[in-house]
C-alpha positions as CSV (number, residue, x, y, z in Angstrom):
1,X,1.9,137.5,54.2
2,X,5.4,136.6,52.0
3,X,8.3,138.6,53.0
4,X,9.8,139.4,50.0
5,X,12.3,141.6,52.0
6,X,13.4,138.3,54.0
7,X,13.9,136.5,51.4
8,X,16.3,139.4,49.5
9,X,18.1,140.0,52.4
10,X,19.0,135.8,52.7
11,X,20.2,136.4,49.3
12,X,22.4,138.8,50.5
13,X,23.6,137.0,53.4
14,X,23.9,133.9,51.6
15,X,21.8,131.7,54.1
16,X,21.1,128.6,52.3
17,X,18.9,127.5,55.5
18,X,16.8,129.9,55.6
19,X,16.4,130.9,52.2
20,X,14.5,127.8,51.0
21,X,12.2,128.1,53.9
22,X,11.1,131.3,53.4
23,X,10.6,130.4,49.7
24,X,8.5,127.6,50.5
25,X,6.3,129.3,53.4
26,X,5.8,131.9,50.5
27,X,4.9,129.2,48.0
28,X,2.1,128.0,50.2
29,X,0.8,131.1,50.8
30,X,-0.1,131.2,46.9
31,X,2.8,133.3,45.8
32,X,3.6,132.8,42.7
33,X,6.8,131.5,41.4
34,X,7.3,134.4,39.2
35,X,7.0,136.8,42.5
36,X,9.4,135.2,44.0
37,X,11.8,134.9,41.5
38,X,11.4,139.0,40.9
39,X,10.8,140.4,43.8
40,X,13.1,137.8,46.5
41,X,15.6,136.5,44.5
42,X,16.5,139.0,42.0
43,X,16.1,141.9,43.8
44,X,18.9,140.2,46.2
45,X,21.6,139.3,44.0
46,X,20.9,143.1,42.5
47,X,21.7,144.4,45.9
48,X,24.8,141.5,46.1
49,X,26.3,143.1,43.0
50,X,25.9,146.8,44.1
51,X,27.3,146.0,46.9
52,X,30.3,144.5,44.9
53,X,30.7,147.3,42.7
54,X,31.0,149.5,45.6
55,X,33.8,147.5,47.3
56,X,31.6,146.9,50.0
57,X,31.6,143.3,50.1
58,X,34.0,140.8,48.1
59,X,34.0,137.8,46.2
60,X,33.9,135.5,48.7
61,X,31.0,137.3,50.0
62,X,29.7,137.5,46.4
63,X,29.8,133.5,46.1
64,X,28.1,132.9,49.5
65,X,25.1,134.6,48.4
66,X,25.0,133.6,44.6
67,X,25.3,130.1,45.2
68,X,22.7,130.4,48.0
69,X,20.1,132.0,45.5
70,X,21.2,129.5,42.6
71,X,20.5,126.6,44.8
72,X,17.2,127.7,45.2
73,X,16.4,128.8,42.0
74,X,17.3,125.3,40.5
75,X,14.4,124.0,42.8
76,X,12.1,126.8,42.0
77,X,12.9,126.0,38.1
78,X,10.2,123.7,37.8
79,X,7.5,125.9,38.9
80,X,8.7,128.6,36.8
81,X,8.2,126.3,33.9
82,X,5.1,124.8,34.9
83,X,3.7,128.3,35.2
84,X,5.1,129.6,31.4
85,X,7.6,132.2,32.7
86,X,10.0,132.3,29.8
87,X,14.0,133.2,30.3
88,X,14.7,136.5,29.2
89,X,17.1,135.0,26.6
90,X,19.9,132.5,26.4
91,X,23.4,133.3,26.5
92,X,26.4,131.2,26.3
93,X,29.5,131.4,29.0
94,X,32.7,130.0,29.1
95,X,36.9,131.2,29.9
96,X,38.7,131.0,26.9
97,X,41.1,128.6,25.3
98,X,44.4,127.8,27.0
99,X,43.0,129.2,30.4
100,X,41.8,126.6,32.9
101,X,40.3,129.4,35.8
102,X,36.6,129.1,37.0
103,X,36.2,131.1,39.7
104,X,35.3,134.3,37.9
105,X,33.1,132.3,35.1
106,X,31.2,130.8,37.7
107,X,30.5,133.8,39.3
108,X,29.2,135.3,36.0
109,X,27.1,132.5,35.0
110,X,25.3,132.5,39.0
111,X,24.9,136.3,38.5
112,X,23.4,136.5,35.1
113,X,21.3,133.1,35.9
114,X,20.1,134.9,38.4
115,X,19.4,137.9,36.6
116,X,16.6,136.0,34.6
117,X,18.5,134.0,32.1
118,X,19.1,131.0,30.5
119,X,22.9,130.3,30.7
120,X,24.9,127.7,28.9
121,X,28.1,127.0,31.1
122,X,30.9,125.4,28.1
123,X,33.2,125.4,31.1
124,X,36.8,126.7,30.8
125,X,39.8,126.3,27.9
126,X,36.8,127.1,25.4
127,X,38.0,127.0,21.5
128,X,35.9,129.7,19.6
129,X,34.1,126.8,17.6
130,X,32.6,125.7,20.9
131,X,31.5,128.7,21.9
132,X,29.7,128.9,18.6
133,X,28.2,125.5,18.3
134,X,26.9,125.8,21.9
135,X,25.5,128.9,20.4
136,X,23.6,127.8,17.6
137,X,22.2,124.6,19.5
138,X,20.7,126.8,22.0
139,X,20.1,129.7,19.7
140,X,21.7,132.0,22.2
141,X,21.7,135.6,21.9
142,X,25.4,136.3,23.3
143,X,28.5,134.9,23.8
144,X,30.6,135.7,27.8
145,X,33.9,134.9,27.6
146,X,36.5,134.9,30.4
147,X,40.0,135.2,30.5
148,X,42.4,135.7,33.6
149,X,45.9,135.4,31.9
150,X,47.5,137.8,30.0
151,X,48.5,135.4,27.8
152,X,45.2,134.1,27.4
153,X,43.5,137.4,26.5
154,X,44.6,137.2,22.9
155,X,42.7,134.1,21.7
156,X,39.5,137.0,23.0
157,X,39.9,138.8,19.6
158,X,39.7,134.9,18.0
159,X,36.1,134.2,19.4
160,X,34.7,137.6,18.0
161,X,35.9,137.5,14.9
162,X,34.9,133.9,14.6
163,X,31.8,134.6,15.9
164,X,31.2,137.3,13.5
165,X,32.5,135.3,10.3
166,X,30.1,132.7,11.6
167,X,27.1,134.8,10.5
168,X,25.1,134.7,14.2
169,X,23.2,137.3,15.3
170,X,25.0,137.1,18.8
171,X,27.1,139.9,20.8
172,X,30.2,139.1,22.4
173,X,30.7,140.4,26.1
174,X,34.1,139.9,27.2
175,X,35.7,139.9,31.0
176,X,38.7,138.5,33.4
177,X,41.2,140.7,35.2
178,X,43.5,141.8,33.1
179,X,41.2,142.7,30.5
180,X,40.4,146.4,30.2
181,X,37.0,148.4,28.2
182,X,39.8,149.5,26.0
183,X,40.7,146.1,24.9
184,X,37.3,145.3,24.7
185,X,36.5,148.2,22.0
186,X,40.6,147.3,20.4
187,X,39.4,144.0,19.4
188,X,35.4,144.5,18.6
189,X,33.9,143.2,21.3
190,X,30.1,144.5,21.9
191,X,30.6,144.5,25.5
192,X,33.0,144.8,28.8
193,X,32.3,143.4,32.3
194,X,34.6,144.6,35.1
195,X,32.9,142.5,37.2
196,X,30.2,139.9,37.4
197,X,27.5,142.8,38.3
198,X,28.5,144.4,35.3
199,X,28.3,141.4,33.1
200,X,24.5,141.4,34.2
201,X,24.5,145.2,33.2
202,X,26.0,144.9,30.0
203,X,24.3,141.8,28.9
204,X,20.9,143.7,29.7
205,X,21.7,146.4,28.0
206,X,23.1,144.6,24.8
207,X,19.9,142.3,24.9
208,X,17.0,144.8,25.5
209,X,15.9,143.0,28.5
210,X,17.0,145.2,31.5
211,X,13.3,146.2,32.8
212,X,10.0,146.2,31.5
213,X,9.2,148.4,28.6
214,X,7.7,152.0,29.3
215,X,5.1,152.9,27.4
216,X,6.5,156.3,25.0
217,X,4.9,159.3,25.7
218,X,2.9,160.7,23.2
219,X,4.0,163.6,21.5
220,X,2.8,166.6,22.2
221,X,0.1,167.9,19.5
222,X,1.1,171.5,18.6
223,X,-1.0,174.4,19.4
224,X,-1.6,176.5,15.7
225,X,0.2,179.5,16.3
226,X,-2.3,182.1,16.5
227,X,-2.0,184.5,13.5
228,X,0.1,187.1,14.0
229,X,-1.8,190.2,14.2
230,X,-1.0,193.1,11.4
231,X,0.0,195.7,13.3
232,X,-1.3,198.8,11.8
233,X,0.9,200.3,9.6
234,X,1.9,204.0,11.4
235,X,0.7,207.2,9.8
236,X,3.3,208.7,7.8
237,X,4.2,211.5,9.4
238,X,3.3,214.9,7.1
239,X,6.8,216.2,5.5
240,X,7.7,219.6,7.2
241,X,7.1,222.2,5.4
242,X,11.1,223.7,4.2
243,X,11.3,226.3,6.3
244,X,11.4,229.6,4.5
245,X,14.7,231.7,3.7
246,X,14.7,234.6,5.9
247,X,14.5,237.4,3.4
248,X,17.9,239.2,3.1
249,X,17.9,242.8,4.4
250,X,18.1,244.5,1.2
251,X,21.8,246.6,1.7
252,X,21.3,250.4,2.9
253,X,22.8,252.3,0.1
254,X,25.8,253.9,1.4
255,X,25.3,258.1,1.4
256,X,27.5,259.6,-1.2
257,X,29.5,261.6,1.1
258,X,29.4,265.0,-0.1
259,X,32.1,266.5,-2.4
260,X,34.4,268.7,-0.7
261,X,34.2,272.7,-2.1
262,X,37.3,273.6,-3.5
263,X,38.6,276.2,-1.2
264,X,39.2,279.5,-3.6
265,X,42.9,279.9,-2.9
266,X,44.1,283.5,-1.6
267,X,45.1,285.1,-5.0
């Protein structure tokens, strides 16, 4: 039975010996291409670029085993047509105009061919019109652009409002090292790669292609609310009676004392 595990972790140790053997020992045990391609080679350069992120390995590292997986996939491509597997999309990749550095671009373009799509390298010092045109030939769904200089950086805020004024339904992700996310939002760019993992990220997210759909949930139906029960209204409560007055105590009259006799004085 395949290893798809072996085959991931010669992705991640960038063994271009090895790799295409256990590819082709898979292959004639009636894997499919499409297996493969998912499950071997994808899932490795996935673990590659978390790795990356995580400062646990480094580009070098990060070339070894995406140019080790690319190698392969180029031989695997035929296959994968023969048997209908579509790209998820096409994008277009290139480092900007007055910049002449690869290294980064390349990386990019291995990742995210890696990552299931079509990728049109325009190579480095890349005007905005041929970005575009390489665009619309391919009918590419976004535009990567790279840019190591500071002084190239600029001509980033040229390509995405060029590519917007050229009508194109594409979104521009942007990348390099001395480009920052705050750039990226200064200048209108739909998207920011701090590295070549991210790119993929990014690119999936912008796209709508970064795992297979899940089915919504449906909503749950509401229960009726049972109808609130009346509650009987309470008995009002008989009004006391007003307690009666005690009766005053009619006043004893007071006795008339009694006059005093006149003494009869002594004559």
């Amino acid at each position: 039975m395949a290893d798809m595990n072996a085959i991931c972790q010669a992705v991640l140790q960038g063994d271009r010996v090895t790799l295409p053997k256990l590819v082709d020992a898979a292959l004639r045990e009636g894997v499919s291409a499409k297996d493969i391609l998912n499950n071997g080679l994808i899932a490795g350069i996935r673990r590659v670029g978390d790795l990356f992120s995580k400062n646990e390995i480094f580009v070098p590292e990060m070339l070894i085993a995406a140019r080790a997986m690319n190698e392969t996939l180029e031989k695997l491509q035929p296959l994968l047509t023969a048997q209908g597997v579509q790209p998820k999309g096409t994008v277009v990749a290139g480092t900007v105009k007055g910049d002449l550095h690869d290294i980064g671009k390349n990386l990019v373009c291995i990742m995210v061919r890696g990552a299931g799509y079509k990728v049109i390298d325009c190579g480095v010092d890349c005007a905005a019109e041929k970005f575009i045109a390489a665009a619309r030939e391919n009918k590419a769904q976004a535009v990567l652009c790279s840019a190591l200089l500071t002084t190239t950086m600029p001509y980033m805020k040229t390509v995405v409002d060029e590519v917007k004024a050229s009508g194109l339904p594409l979104k521009v992700v942007i990348g390099g090292a001395p480009v920052t996310k705050t750039y990226a939002d200064k200048i209108g760019a739909d998207g920011y790669g701090a590295d070549a993992n991210e790119a993929v990220l990014v690119t999936e997210a912008l796209l709508g292609a970064a795992g297979p759909a899940v089915a919504a949930k449906p909503k749950a139906v509401a229960k009726p609310k049972a109808a609130a029960k009346a509650k009987p209204k309470a008995k009002a409560k008989p009004k006391a009676k007003p307690k009666a007055k005690p009766k005053a105590k009619p006043k004893a009259k007071a006795k008339a004392k009694p006059k005093a006799r006149a003494r009869k004085g002594r004559r």
